[in-house]
PDB file of N, CA, C and O in Angstrom:
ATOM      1  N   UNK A   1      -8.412   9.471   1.830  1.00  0.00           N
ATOM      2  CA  UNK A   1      -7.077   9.108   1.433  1.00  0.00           C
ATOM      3  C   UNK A   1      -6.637   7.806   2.095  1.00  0.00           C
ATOM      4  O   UNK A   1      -5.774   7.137   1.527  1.00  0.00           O
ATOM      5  N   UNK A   2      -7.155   7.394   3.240  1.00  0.00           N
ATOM      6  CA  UNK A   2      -7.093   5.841   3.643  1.00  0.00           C
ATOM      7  C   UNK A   2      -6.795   4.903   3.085  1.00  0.00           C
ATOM      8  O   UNK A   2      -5.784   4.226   2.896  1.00  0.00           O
ATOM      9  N   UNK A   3      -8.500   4.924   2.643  1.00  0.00           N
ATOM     10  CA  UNK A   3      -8.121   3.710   1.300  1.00  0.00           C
ATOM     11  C   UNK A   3      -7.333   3.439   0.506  1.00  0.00           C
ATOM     12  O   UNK A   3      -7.033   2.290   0.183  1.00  0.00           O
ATOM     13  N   UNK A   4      -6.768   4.675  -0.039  1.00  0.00           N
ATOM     14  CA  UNK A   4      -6.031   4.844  -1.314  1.00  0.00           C
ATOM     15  C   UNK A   4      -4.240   3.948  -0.657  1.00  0.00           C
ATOM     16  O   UNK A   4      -3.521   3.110  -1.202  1.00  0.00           O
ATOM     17  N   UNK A   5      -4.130   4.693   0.738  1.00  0.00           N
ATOM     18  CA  UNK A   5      -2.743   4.257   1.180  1.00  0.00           C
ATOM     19  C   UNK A   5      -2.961   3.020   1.265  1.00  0.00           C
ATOM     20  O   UNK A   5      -2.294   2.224   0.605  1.00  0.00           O
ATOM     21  N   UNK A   6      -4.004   2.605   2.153  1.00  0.00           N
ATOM     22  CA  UNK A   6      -4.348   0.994   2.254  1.00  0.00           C
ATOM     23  C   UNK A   6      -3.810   0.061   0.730  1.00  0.00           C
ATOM     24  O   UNK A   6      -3.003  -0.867   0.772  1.00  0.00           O
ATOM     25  N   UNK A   7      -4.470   0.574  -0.530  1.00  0.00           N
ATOM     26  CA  UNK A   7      -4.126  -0.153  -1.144  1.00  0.00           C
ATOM     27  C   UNK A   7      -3.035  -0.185  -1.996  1.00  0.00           C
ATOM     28  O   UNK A   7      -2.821  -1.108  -2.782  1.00  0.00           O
ATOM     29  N   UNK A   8      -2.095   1.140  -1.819  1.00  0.00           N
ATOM     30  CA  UNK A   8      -0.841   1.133  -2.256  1.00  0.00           C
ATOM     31  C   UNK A   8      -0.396   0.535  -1.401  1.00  0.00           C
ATOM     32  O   UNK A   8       0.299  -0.261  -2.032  1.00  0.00           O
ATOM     33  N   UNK A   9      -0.256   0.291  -0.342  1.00  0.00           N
ATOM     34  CA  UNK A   9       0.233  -0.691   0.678  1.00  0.00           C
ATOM     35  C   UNK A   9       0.187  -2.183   0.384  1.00  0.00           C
ATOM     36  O   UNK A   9       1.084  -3.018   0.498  1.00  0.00           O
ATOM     37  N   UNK A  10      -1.170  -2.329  -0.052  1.00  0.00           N
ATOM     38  CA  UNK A  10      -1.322  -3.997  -0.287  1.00  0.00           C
ATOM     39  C   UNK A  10      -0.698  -4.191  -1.495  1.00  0.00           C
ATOM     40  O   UNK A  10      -0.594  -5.374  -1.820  1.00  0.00           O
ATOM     41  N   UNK A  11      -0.281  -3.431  -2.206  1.00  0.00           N
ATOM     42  CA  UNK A  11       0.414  -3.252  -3.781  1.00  0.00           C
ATOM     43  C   UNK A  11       1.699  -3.655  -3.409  1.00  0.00           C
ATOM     44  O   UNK A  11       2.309  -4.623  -3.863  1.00  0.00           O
ATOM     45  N   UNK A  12       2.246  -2.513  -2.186  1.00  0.00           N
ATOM     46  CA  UNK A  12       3.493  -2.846  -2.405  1.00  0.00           C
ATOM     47  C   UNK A  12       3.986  -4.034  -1.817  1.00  0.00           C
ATOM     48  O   UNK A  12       5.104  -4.451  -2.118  1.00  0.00           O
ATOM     49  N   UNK A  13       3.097  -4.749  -0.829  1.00  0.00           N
ATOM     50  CA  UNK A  13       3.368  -5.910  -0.442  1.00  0.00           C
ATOM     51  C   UNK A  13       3.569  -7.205  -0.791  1.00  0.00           C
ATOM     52  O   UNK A  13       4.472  -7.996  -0.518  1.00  0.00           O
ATOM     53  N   UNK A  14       2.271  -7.320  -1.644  1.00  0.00           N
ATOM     54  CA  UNK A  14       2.111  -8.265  -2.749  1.00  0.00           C
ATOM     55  C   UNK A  14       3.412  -7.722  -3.783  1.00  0.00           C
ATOM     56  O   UNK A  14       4.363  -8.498  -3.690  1.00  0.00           O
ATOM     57  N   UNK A  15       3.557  -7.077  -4.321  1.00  0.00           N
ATOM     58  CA  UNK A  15       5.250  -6.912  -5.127  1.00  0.00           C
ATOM     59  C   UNK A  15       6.388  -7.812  -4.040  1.00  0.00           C
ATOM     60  O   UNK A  15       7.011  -8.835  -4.324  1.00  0.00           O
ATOM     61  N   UNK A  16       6.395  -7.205  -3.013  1.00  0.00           N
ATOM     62  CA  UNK A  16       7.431  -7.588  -2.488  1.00  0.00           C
ATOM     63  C   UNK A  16       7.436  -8.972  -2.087  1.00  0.00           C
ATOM     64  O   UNK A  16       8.587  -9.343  -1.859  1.00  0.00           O
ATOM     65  N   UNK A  17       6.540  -9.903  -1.912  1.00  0.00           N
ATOM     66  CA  UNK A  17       6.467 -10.938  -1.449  1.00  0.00           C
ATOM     67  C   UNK A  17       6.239 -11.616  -2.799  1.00  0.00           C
ATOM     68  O   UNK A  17       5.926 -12.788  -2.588  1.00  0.00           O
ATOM     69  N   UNK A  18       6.275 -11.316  -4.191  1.00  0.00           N
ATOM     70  CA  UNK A  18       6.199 -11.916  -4.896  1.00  0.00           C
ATOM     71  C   UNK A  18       7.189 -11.766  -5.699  1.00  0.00           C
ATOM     72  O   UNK A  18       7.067 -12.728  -6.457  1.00  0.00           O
ATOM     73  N   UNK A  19       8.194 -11.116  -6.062  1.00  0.00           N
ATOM     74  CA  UNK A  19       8.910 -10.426  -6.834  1.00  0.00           C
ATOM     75  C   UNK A  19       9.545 -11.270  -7.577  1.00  0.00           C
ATOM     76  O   UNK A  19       9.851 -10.890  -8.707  1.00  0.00           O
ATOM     77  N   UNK A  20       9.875 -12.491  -7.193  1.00  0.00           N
ATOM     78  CA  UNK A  20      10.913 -13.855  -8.178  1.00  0.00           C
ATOM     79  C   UNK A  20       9.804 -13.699  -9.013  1.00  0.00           C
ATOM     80  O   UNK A  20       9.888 -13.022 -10.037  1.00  0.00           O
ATOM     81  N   UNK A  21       8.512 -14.398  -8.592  1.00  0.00           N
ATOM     82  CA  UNK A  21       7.618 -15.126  -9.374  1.00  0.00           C
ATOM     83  C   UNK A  21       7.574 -13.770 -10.506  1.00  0.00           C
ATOM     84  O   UNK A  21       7.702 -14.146 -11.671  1.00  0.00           O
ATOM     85  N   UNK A  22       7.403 -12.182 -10.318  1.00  0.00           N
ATOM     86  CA  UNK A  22       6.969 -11.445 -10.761  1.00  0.00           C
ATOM     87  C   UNK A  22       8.354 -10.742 -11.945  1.00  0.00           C
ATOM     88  O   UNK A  22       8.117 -10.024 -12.916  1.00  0.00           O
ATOM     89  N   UNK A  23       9.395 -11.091 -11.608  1.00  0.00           N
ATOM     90  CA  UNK A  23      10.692 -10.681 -12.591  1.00  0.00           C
ATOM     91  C   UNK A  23      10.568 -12.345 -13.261  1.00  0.00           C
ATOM     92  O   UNK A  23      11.071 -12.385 -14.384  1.00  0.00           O
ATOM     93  N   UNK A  24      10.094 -13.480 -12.868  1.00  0.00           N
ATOM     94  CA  UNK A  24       9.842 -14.627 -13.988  1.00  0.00           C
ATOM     95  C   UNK A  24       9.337 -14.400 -14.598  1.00  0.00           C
ATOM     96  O   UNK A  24      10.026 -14.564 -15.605  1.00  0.00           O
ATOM     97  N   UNK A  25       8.090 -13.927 -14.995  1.00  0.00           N
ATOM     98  CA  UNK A  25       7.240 -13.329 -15.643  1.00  0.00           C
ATOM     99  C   UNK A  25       7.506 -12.469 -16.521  1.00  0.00           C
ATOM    100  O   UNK A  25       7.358 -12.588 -17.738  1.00  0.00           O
ATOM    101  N   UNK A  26       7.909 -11.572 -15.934  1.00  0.00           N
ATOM    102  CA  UNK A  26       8.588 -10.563 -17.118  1.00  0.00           C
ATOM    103  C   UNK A  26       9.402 -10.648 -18.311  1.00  0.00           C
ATOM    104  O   UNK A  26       9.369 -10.079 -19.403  1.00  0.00           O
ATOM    105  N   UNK A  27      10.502 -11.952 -17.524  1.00  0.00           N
ATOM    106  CA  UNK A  27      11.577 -12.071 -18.237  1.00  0.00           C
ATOM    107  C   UNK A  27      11.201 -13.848 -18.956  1.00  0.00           C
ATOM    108  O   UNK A  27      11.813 -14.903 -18.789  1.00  0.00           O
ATOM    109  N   UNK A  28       9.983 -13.542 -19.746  1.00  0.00           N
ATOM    110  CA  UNK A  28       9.433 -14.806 -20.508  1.00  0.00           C
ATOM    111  C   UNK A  28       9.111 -14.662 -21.581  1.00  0.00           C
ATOM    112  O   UNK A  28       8.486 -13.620 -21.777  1.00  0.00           O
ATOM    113  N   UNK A  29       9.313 -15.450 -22.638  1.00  0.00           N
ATOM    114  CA  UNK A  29       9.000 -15.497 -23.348  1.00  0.00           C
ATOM    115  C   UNK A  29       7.562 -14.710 -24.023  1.00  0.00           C
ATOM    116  O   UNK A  29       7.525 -13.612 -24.577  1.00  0.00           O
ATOM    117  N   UNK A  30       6.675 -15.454 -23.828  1.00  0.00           N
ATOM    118  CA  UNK A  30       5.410 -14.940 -23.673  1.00  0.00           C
ATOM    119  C   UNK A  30       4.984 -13.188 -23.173  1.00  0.00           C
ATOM    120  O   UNK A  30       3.989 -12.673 -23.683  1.00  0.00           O
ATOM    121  N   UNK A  31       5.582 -12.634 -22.460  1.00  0.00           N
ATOM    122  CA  UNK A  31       6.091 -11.642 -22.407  1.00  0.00           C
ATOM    123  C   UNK A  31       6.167 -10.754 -23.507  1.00  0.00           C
ATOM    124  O   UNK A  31       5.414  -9.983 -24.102  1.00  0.00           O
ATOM    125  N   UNK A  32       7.621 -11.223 -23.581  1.00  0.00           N
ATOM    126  CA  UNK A  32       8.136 -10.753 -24.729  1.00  0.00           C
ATOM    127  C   UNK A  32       7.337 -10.427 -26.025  1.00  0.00           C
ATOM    128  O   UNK A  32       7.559  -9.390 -26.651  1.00  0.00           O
ATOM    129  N   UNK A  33       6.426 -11.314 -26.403  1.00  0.00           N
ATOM    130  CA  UNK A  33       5.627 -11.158 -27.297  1.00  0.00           C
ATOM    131  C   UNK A  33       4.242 -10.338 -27.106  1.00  0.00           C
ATOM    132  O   UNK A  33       3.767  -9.584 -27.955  1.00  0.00           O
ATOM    133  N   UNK A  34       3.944 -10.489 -26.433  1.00  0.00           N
ATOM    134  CA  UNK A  34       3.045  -9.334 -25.670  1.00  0.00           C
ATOM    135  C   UNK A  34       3.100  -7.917 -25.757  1.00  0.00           C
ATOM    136  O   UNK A  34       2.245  -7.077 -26.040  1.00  0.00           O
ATOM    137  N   UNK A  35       5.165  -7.791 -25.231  1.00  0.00           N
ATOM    138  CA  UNK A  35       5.100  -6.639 -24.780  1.00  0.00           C
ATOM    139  C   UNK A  35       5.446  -5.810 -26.232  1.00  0.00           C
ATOM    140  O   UNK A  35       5.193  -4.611 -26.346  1.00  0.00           O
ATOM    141  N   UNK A  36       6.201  -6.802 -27.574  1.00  0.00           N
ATOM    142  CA  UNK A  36       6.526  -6.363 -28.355  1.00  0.00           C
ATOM    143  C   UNK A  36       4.993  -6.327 -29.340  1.00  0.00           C
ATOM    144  O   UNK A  36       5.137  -6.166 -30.552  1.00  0.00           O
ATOM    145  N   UNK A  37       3.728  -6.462 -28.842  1.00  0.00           N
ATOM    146  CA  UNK A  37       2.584  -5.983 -29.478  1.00  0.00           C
ATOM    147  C   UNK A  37       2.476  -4.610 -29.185  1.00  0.00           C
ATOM    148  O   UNK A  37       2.735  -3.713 -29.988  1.00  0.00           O
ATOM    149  N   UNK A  38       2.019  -4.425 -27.806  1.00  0.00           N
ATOM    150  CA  UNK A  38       2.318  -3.064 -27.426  1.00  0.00           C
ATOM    151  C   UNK A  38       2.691  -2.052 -27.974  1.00  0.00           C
ATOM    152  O   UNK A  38       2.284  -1.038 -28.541  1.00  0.00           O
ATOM    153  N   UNK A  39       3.846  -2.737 -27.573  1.00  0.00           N
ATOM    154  CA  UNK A  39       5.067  -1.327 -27.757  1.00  0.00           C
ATOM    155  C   UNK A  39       4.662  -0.959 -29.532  1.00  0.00           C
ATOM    156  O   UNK A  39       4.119   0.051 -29.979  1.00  0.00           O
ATOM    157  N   UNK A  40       5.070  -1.970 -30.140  1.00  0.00           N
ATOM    158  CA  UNK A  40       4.722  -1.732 -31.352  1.00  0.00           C
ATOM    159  C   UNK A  40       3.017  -0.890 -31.846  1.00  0.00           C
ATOM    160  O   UNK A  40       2.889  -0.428 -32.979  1.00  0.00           O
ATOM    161  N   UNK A  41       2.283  -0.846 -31.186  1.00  0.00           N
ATOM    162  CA  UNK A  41       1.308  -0.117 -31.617  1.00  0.00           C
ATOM    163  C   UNK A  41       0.983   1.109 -31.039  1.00  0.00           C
ATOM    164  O   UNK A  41       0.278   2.028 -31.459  1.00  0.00           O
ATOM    165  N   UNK A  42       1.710   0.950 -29.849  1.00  0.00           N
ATOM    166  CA  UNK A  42       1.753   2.348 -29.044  1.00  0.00           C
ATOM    167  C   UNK A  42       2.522   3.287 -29.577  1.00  0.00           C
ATOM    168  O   UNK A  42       2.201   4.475 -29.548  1.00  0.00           O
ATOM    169  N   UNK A  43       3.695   2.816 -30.155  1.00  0.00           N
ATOM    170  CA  UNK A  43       4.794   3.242 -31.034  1.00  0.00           C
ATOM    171  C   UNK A  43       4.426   3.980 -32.366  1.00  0.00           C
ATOM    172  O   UNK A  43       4.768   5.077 -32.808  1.00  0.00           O
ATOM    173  N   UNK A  44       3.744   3.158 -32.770  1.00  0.00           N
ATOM    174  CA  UNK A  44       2.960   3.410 -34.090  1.00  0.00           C
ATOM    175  C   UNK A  44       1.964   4.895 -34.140  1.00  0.00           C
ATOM    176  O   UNK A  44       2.024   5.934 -34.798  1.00  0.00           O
ATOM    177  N   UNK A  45       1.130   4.411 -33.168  1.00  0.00           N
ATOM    178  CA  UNK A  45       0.161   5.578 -32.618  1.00  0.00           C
ATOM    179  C   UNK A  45       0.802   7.272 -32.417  1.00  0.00           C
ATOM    180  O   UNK A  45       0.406   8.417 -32.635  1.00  0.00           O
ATOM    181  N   UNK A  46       2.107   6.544 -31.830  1.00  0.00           N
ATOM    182  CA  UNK A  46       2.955   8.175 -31.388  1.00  0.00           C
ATOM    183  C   UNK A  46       3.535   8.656 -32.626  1.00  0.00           C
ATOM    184  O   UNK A  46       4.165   9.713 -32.646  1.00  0.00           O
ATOM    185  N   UNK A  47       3.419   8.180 -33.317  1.00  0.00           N
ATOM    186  CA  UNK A  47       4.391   8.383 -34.633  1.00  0.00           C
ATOM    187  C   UNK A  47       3.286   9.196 -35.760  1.00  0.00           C
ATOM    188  O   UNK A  47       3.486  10.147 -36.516  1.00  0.00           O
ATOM    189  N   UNK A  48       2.106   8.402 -35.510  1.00  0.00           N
ATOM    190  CA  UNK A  48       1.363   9.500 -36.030  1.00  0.00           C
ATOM    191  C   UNK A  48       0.466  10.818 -35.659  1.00  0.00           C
ATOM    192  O   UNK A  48      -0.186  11.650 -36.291  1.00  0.00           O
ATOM    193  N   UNK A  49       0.784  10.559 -34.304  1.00  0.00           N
ATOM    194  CA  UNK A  49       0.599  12.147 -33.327  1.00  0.00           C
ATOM    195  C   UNK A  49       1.390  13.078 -33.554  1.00  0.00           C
ATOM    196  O   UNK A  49       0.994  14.152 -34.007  1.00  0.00           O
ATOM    197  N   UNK A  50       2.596  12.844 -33.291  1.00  0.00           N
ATOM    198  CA  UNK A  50       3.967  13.359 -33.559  1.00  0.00           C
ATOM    199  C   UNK A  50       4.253  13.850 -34.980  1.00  0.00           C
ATOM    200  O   UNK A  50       3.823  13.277 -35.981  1.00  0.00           O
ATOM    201  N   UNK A  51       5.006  14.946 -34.997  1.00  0.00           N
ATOM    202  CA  UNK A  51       5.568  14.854 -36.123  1.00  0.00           C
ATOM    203  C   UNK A  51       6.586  14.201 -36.778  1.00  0.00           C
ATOM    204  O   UNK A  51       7.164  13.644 -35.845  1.00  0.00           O
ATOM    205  N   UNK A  52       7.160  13.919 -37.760  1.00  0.00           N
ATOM    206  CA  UNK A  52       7.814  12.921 -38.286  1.00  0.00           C
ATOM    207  C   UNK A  52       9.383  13.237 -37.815  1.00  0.00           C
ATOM    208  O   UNK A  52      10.130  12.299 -37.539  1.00  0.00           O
ATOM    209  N   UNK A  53       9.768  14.422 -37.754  1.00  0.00           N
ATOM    210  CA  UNK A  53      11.294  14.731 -36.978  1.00  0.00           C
ATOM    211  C   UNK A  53      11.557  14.049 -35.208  1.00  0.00           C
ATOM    212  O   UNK A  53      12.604  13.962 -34.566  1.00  0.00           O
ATOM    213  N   UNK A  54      10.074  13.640 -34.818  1.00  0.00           N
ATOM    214  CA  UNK A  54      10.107  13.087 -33.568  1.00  0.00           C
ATOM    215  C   UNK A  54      10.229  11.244 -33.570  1.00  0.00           C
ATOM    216  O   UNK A  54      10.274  10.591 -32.527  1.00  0.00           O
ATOM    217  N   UNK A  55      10.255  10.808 -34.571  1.00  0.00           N
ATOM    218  CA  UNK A  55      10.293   9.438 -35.080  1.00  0.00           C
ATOM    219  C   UNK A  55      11.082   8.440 -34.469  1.00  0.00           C
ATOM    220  O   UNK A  55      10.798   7.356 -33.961  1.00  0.00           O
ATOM    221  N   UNK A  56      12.250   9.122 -34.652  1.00  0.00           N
ATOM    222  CA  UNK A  56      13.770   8.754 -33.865  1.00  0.00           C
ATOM    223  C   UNK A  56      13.648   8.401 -32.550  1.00  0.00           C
ATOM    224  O   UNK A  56      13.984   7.299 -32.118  1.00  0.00           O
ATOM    225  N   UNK A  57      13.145   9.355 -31.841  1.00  0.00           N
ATOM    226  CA  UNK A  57      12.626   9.707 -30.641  1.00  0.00           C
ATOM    227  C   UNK A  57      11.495   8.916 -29.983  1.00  0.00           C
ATOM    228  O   UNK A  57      11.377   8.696 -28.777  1.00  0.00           O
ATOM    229  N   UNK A  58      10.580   8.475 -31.094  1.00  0.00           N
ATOM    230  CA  UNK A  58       9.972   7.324 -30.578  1.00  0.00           C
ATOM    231  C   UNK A  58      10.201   5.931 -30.511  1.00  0.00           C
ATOM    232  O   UNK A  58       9.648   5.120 -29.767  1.00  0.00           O
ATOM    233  N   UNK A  59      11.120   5.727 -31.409  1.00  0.00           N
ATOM    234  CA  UNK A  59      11.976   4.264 -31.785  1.00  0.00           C
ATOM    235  C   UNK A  59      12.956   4.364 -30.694  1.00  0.00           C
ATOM    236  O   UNK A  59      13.191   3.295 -30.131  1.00  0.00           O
ATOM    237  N   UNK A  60      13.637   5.490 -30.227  1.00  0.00           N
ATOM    238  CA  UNK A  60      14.315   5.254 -28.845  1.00  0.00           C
ATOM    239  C   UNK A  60      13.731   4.732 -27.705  1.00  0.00           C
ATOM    240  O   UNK A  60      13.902   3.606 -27.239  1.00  0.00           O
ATOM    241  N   UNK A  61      13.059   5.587 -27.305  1.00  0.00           N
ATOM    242  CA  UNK A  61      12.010   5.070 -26.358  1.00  0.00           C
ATOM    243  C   UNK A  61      11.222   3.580 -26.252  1.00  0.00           C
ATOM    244  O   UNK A  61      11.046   2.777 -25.335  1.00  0.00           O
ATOM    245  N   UNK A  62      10.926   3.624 -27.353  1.00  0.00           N
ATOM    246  CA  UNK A  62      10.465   1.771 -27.566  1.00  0.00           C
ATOM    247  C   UNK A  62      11.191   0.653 -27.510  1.00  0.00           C
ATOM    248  O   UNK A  62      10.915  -0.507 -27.204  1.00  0.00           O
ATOM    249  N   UNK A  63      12.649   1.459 -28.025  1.00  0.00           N
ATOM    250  CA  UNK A  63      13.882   0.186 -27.612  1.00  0.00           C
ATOM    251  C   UNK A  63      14.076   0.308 -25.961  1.00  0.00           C
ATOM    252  O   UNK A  63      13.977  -0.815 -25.467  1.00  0.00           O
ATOM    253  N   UNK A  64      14.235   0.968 -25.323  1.00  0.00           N
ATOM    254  CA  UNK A  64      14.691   1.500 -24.290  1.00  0.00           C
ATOM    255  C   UNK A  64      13.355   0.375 -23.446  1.00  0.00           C
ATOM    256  O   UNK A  64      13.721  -0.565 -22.740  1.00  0.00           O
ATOM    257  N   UNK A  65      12.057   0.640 -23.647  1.00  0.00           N
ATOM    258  CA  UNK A  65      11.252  -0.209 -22.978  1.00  0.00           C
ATOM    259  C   UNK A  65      11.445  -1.346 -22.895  1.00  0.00           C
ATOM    260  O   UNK A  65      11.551  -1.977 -21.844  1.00  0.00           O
ATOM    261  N   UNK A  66      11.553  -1.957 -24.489  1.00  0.00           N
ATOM    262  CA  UNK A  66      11.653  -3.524 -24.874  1.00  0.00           C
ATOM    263  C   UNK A  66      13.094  -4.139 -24.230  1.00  0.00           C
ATOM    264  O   UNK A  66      13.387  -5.322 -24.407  1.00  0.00           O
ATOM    265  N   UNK A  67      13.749  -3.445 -23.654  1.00  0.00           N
ATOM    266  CA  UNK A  67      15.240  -3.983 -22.981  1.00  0.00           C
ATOM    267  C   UNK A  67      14.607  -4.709 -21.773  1.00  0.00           C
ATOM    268  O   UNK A  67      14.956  -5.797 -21.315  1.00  0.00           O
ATOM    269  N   UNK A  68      13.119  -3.507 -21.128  1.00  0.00           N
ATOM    270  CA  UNK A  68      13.109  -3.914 -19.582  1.00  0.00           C
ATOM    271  C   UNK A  68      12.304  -4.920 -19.536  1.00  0.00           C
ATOM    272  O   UNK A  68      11.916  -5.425 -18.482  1.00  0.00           O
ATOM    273  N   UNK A  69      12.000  -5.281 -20.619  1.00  0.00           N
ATOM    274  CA  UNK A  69      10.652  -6.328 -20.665  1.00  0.00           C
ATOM    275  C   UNK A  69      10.789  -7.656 -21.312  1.00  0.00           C
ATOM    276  O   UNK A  69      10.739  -7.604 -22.541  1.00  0.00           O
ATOM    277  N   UNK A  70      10.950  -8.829 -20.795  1.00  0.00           N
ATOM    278  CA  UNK A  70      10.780 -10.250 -21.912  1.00  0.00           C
ATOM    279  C   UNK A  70      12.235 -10.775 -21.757  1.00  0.00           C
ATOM    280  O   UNK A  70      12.934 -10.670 -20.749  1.00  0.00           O
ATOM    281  N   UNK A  71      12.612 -11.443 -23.107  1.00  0.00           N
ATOM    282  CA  UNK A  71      14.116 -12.302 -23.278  1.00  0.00           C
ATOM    283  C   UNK A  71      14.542 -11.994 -23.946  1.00  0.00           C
ATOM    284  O   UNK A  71      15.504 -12.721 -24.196  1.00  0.00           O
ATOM    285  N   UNK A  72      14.413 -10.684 -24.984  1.00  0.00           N
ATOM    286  CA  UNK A  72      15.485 -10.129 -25.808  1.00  0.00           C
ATOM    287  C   UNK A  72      15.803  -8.942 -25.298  1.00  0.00           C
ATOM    288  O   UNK A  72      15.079  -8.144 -24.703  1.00  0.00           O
ATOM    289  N   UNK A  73      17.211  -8.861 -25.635  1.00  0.00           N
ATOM    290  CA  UNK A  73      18.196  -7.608 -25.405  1.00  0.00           C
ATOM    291  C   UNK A  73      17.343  -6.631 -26.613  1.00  0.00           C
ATOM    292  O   UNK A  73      17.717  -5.483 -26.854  1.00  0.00           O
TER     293      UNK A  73
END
């Protein structure tokens, strides 16, 4: 279990010492388009796992992501 803390440690460090550079990133353009591939196929995927009364439910969730991610609201 060492290791494992070791490198959640170096995880959380590197986050913390990077975090501007790392919320720039996020909140980019490029991003944005990325994340709206994703979401969109992950979305897609659940929709046909799911049954179709759960639909709603997945389009929530996908908006709800795409808020935290990129330059659109």
């Amino acid at each position: 279990m060492g290791a494992l803390d070791d490198l959640t440690k170096k995880a959380q460090d590197f986050v913390e010492e990077n975090k501007d550079q790392i919320n720039e990133a996020l909140n980019s353009e490029q991003a944005e388009d990325i994340s709206d591939k994703v979401l969109d196929g992950v979305s897609e995927a659940a929709k046909k796992v799911a049954g179709e009364e759960h639909h709603d439910k997945v389009d929530d969730v996908r908006a709800n992501i795409d808020k935290a991610i990129g330059i659109e609201p």
